[in-house]
Rosetta silent file (secondary structure, phi, psi, omega in degrees, C-alpha in Angstrom):
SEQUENCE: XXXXXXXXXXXXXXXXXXXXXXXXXXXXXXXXXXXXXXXXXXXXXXXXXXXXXXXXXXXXXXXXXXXXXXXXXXXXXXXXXXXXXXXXXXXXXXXXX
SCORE:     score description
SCORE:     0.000 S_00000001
   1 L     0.000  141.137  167.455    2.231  -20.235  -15.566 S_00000001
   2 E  -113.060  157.933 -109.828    1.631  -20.658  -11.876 S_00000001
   3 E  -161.492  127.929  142.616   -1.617  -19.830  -10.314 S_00000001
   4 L   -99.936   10.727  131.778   -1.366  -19.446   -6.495 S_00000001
   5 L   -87.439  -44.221 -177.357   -4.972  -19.427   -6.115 S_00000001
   6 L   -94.431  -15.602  161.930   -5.644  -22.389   -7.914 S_00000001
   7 L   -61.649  -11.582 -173.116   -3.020  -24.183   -7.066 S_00000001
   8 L   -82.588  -36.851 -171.008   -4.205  -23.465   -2.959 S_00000001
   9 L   -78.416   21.742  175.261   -7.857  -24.556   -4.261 S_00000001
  10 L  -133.590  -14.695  145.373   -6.502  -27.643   -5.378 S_00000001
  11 L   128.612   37.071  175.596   -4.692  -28.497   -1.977 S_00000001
  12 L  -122.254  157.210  175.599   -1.052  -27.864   -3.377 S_00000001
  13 L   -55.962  111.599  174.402    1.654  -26.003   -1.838 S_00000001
  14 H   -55.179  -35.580  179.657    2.621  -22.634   -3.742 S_00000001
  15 H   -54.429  -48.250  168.235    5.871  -22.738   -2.217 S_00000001
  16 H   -94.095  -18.929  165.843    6.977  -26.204   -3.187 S_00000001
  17 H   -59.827  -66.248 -148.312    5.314  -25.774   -6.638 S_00000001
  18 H   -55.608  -81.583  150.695    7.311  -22.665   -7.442 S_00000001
  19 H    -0.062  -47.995  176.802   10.342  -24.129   -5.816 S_00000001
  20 H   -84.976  -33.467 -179.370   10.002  -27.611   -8.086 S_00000001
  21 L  -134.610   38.427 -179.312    9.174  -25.863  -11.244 S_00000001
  22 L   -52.601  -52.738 -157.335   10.836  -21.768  -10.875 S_00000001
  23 L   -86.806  -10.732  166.575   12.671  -22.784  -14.775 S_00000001
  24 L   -85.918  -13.512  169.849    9.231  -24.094  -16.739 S_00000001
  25 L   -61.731   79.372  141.498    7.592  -20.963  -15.011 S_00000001
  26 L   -49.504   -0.085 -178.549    6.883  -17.895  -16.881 S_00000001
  27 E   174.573  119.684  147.271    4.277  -16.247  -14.783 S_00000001
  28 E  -109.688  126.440  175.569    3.695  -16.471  -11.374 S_00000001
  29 E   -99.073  110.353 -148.409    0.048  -14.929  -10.729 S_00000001
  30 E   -97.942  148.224  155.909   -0.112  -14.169   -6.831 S_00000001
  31 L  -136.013 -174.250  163.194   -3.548  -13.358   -5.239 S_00000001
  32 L   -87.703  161.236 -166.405   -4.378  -13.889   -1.367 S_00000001
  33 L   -95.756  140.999  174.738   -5.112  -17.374   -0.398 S_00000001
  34 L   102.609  -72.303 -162.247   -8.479  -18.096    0.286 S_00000001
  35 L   -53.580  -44.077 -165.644  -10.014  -14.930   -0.695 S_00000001
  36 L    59.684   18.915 -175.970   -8.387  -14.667   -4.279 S_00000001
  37 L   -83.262 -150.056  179.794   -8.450  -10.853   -2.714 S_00000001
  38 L   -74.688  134.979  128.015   -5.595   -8.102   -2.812 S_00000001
  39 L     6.288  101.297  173.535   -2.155   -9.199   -1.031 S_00000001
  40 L  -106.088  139.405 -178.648   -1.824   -8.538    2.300 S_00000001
  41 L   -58.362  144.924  163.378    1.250   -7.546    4.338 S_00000001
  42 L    82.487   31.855  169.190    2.828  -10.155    6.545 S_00000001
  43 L   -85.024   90.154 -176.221    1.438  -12.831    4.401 S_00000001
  44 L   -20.326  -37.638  172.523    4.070  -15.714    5.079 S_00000001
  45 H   -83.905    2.727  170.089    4.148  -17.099    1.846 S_00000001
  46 H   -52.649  -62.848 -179.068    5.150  -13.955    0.001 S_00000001
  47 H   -68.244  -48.767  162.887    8.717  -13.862    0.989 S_00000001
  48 H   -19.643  -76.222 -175.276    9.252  -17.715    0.729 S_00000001
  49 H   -32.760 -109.448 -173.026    7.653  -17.427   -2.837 S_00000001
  50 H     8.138  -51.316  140.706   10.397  -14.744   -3.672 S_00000001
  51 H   -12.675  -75.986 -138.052   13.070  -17.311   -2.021 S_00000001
  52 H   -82.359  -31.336  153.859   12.233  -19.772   -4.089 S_00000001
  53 H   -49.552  -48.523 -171.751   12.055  -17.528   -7.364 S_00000001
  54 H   -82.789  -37.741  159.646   15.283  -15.856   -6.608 S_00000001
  55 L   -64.679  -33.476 -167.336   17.151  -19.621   -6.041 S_00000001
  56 L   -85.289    2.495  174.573   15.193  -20.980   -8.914 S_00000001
  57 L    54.302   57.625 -151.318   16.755  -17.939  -11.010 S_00000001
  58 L   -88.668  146.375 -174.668   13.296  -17.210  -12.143 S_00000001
  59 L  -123.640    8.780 -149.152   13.353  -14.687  -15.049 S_00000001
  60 L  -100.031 -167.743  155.861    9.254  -14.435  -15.992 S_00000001
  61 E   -38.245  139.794  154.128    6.309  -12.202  -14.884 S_00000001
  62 E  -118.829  116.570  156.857    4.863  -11.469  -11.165 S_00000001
  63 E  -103.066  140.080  159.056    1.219  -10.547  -11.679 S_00000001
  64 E   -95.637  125.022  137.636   -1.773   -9.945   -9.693 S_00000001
  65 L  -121.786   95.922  178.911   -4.885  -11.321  -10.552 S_00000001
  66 L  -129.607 -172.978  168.704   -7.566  -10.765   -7.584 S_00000001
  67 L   -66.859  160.940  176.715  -10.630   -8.831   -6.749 S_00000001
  68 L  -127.366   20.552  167.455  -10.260   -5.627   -6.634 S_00000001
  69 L    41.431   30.295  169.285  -12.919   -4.913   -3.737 S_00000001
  70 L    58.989   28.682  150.902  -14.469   -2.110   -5.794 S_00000001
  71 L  -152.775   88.976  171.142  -11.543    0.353   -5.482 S_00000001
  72 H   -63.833  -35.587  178.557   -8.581   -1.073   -8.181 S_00000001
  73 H   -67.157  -45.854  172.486   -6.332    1.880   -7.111 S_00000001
  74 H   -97.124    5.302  160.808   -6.379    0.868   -3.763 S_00000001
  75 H   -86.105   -6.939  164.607   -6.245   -3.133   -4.149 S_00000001
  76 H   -67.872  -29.334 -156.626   -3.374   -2.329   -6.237 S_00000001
  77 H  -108.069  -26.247  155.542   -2.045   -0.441   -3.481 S_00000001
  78 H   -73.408  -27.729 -176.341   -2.284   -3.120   -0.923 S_00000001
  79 H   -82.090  -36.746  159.609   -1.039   -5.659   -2.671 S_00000001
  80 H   -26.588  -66.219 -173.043    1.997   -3.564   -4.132 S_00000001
  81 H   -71.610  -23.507 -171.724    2.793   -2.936   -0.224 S_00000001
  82 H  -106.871   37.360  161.195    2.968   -6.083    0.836 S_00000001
  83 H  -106.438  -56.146  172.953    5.480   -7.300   -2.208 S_00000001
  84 H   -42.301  -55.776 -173.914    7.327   -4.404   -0.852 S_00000001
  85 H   -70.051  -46.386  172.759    7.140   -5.767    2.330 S_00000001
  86 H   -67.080  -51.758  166.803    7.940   -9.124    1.798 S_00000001
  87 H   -38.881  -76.099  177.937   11.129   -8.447   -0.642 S_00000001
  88 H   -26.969  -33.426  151.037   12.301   -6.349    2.116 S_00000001
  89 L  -121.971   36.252  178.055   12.545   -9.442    4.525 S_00000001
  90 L  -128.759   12.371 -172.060   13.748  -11.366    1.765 S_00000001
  91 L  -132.652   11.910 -148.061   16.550   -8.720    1.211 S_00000001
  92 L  -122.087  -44.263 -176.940   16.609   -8.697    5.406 S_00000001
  93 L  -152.988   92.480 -173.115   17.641  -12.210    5.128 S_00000001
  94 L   -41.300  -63.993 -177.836   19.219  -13.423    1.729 S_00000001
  95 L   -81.200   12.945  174.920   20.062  -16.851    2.338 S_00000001
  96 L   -50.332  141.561  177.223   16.791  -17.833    4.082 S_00000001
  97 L   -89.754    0.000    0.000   15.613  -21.243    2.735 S_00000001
């Protein structure tokens, strides 16, 4: 499993982790960086991540584990849009590296 909060609290790239090790990965667990809050739209590393899943032929889990800022229906519902949003400019531009 990959951790994209603790890998950011430990000073490593999510991007080039995923990207080095997409076929020992079985769960990637996404939160926001810094916060460990819900997903927010136009958060650069979403679509990368995705990239780098979808080259690395990744076949496991996407989870969230964050806060849920005392409404779970709606930190579900932010992060949910901006997964939306990022596949959608990772389906915008396929072959992006």
């Amino acid at each position: 499993m990959l951790d994209t909060h603790h890998l950011e609290a430990e000073g490593v790239d999510s991007v080039q982790a995923v990207t080095d090790h997409t076929l020992l990965t079985g769960c990637l667990q996404l939160a926001a960086p810094g916060t460990r809050g819900p997903l927010t739209v136009g958060d650069h590393r979403l679509p990368a991540l995705l990239q780098a899943l979808r080259r690395g032929g990744f076949t496991g889990w996407l989870t969230l584990e964050h806060t849920q800022d005392g409404d779970s229906p709606r930190a579900a519902a932010r992060s949910w849009a901006a997964l939306a949003d990022a596949a959608a400019t990772v389906a915008q531009h396929p072959l992006s590296p």
